[in-house]
N, C-alpha and C positions, 0 to 999 in steps of 0.2 A: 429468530435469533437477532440479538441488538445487540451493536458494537458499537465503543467507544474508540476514542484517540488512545486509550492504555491496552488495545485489544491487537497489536502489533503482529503478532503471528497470524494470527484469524485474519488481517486485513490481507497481511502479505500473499496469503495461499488465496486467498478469493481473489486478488488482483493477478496474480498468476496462471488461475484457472482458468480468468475472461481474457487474458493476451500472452499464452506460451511464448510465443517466437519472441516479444518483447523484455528486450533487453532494458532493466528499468534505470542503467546508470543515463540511459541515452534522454530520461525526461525533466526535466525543470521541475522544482521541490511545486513552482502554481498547479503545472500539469497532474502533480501527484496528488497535488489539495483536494484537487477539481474529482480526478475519478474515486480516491476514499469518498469526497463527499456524496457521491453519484451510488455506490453501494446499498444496494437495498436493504432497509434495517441496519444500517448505521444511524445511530443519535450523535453521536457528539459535537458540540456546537461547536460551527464554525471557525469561531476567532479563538478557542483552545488549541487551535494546532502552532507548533509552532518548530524550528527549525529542527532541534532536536529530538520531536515528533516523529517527523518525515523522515529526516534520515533512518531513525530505527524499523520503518517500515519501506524504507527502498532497500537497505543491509538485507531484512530478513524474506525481500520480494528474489533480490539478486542470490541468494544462498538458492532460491528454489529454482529461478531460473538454469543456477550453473548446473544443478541438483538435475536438471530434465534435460540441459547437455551433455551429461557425461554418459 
């Protein structure tokens, strides 16, 4: 599977899956750059992400984390 910056769900449940307990409001938009880019089979190049990016894949990390609190 390859994933882009436009693959938002897909990133958010895979970053969810490698750190349950992690609360993703708690991490800096660098820290979030760093582990999407760290995903295996992610392509999208680097310097496309950009604020508006991230937030839409911390919003749909943090829906899954409240999702595995409740």
């Amino acid at each position: 599977m390859t994933l882009t910056w436009t693959d938002v769900e897909d990133i958010a449940l895979i970053l969810h899956e490698a750190e349950p307990e992690l609360d993703p409001l708690t991490l800096r938009f660098t820290a979030l750059r760093e582990r999407v880019l760290a995903i295996p089979g992610f392509t999208g190049e680097p310097e496309r992400s950009n604020e508006k990016i991230l937030e839409a894949i911390q919003m749909a990390w943090l829906e899954e984390f409240q999702d595995s609190q409740a």
